[in-house]
PAVEXMI-797720 format. One line per 10 residues: their letters; for each residue x, y, z of C-alpha. Coordinates in Angstrom, 1 decimal, decimal comma. Layout:
<recs>
A	X/Y/Z ~ ...
</recs>
This chain:
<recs>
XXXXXXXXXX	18,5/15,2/62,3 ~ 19,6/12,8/59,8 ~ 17,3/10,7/58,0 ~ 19,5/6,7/57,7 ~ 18,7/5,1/53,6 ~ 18,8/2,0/53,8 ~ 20,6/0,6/50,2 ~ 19,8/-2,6/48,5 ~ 23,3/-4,8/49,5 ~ 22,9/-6,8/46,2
XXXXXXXXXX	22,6/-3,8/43,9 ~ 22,5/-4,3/39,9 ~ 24,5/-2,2/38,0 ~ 26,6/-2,3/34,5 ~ 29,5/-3,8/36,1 ~ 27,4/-6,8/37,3 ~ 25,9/-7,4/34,1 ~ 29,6/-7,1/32,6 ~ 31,0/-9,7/34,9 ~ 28,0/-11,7/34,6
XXXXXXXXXX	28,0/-11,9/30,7 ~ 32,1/-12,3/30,9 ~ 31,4/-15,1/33,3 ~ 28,8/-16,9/30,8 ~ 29,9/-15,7/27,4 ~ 30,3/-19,2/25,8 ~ 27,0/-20,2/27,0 ~ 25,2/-17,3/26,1 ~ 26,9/-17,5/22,8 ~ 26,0/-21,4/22,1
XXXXXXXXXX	21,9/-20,8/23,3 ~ 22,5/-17,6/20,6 ~ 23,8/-19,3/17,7 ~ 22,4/-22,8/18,4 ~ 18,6/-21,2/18,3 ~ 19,6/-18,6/14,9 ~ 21,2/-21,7/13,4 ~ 17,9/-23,8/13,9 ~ 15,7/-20,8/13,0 ~ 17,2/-20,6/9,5
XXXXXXXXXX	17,1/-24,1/9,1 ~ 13,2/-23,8/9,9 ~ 13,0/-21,4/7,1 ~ 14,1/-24,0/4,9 ~ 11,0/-26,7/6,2 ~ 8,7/-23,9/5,1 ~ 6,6/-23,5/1,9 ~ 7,7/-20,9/0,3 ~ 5,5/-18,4/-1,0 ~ 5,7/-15,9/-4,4
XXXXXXXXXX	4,0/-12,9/-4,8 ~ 2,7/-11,9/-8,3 ~ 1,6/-8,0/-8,7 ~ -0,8/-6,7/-11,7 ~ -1,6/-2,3/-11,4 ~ -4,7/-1,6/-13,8 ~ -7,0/2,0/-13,1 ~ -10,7/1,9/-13,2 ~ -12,4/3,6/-15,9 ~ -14,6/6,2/-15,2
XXXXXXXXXX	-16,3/6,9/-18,4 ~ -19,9/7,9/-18,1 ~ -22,8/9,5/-19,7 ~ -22,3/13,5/-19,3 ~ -26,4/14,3/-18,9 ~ -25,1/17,5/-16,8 ~ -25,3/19,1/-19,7 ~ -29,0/17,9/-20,5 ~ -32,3/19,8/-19,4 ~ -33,7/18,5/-15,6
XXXXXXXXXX	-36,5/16,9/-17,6 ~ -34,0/15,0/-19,4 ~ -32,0/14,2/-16,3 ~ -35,5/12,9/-14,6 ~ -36,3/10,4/-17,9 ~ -33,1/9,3/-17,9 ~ -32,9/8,3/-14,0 ~ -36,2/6,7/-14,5 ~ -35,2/4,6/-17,1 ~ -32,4/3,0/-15,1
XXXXXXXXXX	-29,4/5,4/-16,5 ~ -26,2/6,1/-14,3 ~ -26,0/9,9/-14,1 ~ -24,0/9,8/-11,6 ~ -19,7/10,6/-11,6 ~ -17,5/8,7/-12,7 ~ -15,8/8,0/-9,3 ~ -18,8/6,1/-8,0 ~ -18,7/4,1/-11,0 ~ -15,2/3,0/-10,5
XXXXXXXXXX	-16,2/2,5/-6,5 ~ -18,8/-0,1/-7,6 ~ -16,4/-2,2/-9,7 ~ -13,9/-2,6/-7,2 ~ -16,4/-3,6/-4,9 ~ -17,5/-6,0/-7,4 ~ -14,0/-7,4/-7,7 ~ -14,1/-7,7/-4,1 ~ -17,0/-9,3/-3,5 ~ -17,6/-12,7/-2,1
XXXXXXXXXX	-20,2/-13,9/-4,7 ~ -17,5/-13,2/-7,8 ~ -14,2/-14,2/-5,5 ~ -16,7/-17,8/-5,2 ~ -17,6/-17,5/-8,9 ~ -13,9/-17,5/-9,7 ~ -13,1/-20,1/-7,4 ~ -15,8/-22,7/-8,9 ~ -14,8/-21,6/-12,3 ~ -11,4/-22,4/-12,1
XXXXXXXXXX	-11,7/-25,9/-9,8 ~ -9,5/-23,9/-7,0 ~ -10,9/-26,3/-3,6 ~ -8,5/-29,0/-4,5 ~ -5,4/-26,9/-4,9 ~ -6,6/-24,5/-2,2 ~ -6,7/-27,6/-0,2 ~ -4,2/-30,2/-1,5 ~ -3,4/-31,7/1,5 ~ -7,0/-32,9/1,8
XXXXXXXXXX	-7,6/-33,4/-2,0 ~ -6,9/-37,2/-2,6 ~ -5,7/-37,0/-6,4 ~ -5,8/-41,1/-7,1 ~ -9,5/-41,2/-5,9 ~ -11,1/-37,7/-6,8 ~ -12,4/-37,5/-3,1 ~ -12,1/-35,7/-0,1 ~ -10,1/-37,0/2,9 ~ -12,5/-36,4/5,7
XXXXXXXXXX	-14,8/-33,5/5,9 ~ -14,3/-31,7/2,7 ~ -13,4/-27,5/3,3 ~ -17,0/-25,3/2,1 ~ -16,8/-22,7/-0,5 ~ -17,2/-19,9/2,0 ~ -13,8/-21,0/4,0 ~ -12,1/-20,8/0,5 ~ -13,5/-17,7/-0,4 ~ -12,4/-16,4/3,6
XXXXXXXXXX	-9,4/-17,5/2,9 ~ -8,5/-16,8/-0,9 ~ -9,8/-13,1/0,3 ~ -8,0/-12,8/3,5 ~ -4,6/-14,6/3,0 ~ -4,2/-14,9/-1,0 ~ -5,6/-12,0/-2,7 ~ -4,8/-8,5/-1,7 ~ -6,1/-5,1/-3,1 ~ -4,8/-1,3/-2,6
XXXXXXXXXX	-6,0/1,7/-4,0 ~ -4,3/4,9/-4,4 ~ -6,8/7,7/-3,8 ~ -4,1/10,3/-5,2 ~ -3,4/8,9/-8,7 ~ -6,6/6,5/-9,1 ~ -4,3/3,4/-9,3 ~ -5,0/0,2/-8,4 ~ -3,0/-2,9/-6,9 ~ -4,2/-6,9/-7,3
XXXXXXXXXX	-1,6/-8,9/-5,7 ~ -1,7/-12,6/-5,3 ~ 0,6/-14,8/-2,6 ~ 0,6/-18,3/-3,5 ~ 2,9/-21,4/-3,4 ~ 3,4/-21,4/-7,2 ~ 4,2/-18,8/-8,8 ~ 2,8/-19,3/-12,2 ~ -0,6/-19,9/-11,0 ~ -0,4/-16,8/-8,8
XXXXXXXXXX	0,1/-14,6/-11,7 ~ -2,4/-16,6/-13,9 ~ -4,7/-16,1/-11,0 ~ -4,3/-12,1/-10,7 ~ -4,6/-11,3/-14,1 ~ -8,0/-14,0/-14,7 ~ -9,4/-12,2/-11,9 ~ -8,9/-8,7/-13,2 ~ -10,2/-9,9/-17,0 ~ -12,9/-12,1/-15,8
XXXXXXXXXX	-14,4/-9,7/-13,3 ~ -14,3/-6,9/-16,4 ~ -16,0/-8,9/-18,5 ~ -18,9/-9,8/-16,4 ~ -18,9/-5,9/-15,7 ~ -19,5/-5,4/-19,5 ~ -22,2/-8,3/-19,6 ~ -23,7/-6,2/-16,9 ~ -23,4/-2,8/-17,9 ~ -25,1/-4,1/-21,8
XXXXXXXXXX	-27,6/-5,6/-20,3 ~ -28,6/-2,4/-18,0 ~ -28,0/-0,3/-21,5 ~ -30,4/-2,8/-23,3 ~ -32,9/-2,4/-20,8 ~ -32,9/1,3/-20,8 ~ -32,7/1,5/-24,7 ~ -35,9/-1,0/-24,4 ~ -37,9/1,5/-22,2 ~ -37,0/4,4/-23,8
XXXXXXXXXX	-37,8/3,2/-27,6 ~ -41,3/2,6/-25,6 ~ -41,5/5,9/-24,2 ~ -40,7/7,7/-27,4 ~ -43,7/5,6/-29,2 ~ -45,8/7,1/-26,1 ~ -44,8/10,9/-26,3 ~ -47,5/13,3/-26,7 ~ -45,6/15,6/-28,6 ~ -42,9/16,4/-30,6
XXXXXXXXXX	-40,7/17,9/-27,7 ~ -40,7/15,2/-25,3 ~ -39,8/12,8/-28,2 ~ -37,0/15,1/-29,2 ~ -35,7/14,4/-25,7 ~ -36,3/10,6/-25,6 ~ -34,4/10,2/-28,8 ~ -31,4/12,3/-27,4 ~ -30,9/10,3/-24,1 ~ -31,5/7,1/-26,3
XXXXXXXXXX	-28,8/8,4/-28,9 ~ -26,2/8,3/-25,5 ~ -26,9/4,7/-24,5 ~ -26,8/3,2/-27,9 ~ -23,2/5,6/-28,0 ~ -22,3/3,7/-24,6 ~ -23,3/0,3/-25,8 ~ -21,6/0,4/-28,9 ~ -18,6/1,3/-27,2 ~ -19,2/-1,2/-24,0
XXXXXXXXXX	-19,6/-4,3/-26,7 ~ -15,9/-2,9/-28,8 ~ -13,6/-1,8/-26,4 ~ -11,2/-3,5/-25,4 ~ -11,3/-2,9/-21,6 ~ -14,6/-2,0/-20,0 ~ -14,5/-1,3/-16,1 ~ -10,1/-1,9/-15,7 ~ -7,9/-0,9/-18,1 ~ -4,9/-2,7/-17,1
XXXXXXXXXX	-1,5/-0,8/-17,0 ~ 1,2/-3,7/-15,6 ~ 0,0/-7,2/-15,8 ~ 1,1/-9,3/-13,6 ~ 4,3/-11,9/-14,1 ~ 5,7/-14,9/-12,5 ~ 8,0/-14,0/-10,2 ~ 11,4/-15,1/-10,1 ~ 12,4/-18,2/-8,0 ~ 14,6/-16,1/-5,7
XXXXXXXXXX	11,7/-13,2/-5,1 ~ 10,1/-15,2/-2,6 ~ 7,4/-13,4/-0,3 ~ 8,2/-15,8/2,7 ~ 9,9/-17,0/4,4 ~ 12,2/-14,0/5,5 ~ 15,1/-15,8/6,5 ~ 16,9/-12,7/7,8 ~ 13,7/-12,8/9,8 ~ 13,8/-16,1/10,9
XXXXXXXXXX	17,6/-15,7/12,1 ~ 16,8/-12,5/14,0 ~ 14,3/-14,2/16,1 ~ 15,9/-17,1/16,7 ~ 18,8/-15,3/17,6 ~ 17,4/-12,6/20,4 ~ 15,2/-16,2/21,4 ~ 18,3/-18,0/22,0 ~ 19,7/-15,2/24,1 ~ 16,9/-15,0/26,2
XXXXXXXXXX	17,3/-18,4/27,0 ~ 21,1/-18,1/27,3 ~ 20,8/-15,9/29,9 ~ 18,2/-17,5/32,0 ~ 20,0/-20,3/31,3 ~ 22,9/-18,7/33,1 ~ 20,7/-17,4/35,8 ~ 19,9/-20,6/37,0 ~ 23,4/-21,6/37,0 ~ 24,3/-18,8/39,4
XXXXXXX	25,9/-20,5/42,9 ~ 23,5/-19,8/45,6 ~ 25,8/-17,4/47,4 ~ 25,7/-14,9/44,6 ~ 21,8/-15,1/44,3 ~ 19,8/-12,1/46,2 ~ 17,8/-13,4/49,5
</recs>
C-alpha cells in the first residue's frame, strides 16, 4: 500500500527567486542604491567624533618590609604603612582614576557642563536653557560614553582614551586626567607618609628600650626614603609611556561611513524586495 504526499503546488525554489529578482531587478536595485546613497549622506549630518589615546603603566614601588622582623612588620601596619605588593598599589590608583568623585573633581575643575552640554549652554547670557544637566549625569556620561580605560594584565600597560567632538580638547583632556589624578595621588600618599613619620617619631620618644627604638628608627628611615622620593620624582602613581595627541582630521572615530553605506544598502534591499512582493499580480501569489 502506497502512502499519496501531497506537495505544496506553489513551491519556492532557486529558480523562483531567480525569475523573481530578474523580474524586479531595476527596482530592487533603485530601493538598494537610493537607501546606501542616503545612508552616506547621513553620515555627513553627523558630528563627527576623534579619538585621542595616551598608554602610561602604574608604578608599583613600595616599601620592601618583607625583609623586616614580624615586630617590625606589626609597628609598621599600625602606624598606617602599606606593606602590602606592589600590584595592589597600582589596583588602587586606577580605581582612583576611575572614580566618580575625581572624574566630578575634573569636571568642575575644568568648567566641562557647558561644553559637555553646549546645546543647552546659552553663551550670550551665561545661563542654562531650561533645566540645567547635574554633575552626576556628566560624570555618567563623561565615564560611560567619553572616557575609556583598558588594562593589560600581561604586560601591566594601561590605555586612557578619550572620544570627543574636538579633537584638541580630547587629547588635552586624556593627558590632564592622567597628570592631575597622579598628582593628587602624591598629595595623598605624602600626607599618609607624614602621618606615619608623625606617629612613629612619637613612638620612638616612648620606647622602653634601646631595641624597640632601633626598630622604630628603621621603619621611620623607609618612609622619610619614600617621601623624599614621592615629593622629587617626576611621576608618582603613572609613569606615562605615549601621551596622547590630537588626532588627525581624517582619523575620525565615527561616523563609519563604510558602515553607514552597508546598512543602508542591505535596508534598501529589504525594502526592495517587499516592495516587489507587493507588486506581485494576484494570480502568482500563494492562496
Amino acid at each position: 500500500m502506497t502512502e499519496m504526499i501531497d506537495t505544496p503546488s506553489h513551491e519556492v525554489s532557486l529558480l523562483a527567486i531567480a525569475r523573481f529578482l530578474r523580474r524586479n531587478l531595476f527596482l530592487i536595485a533603485f530601493c538598494l542604491f537610493a537607501f546606501a546613497a542616503a545612508a552616506v549622506a547621513a553620515s555627513y549630518l553627523v558630528t563627527p567624533l576623534y579619538r585621542a589615546e595616551l598608554t602610561f603603566s602604574p608604578i608599583t614601588d613600595s616599601p620592601n618590609f618583607g625583609q623586616m622582623g614580624g615586630g617590625i612588620g606589626n609597628l609598621a601596619a599600625i602606624a598606617g604603612i602599606n606593606i602590602g605588593g606592589g600590584g595592589r598599589k597600582s589596583d588602587e590608583a586606577l580605581e582612583y582614576l576611575r572614580s566618580r568623585g575625581f572624574t566630578a573633581e575634573f569636571i568642575q575643575k575644568h568648567s566641562l557642563m557647558p561644553i559637555l552640554y553646549a546645546r543647552k549652554w546659552d553663551a550670550q547670557s551665561g545661563q542654562w536653557r531650561g533645566l540645567p544637566p547635574t554633575l552626576g549625569a556628566a560624570v555618567k556620561r563623561f565615564s560611560n560614553n567619553m572616557r575609556q580605560i583598558s588594562e593589560d594584565r600581561r604586560t601591566g600597560m594601561v590605555s586612557l582614551s578619550i572620544t570627543w567632538s574636538d579633537r584638541n580638547l580630547a587629547a588635552q583632556w586624556a593627558n590632564a586626567l592622567v597628570a592631575e589624578a597622579d598628582e593628587a595621588l602624591r598629595k595623598r600618599g605624602i600626607a599618609e607618609l607624614a602621618r606615619s613619620i608623625e606617629y612613629l617619631q612619637a613612638e620612638a620618644a616612648q620606647a622602653p628600650n634601646v631595641e624597640i627604638r632601633a626598630a622604630v628608627y628603621t621603619v621611620m628611615e623607609s618612609e622619610l626614603k619614600d617621601q623624599m622620593l614621592a615629593r622629587t620624582r617626576d611621576s608618582y602613581a603613572f609613569a606615562i609611556l605615549d601621551p596622547a595627541v590630537p588626532p588627525d582630521m581624517t582619523d575620525k572615530d565615527s561616523p563609519i561611513r563604510i558602515l553607514y553605506l552597508a546598512l543602508g544598502g542591505a535596508f534598501g534591499l529589504l525594502v526592495g524586495c517587499l516592495w516587489a512582493l507587493g507588486r506581485r499580480p494576484a494570480s502568482d501569489r500563494a492562496p
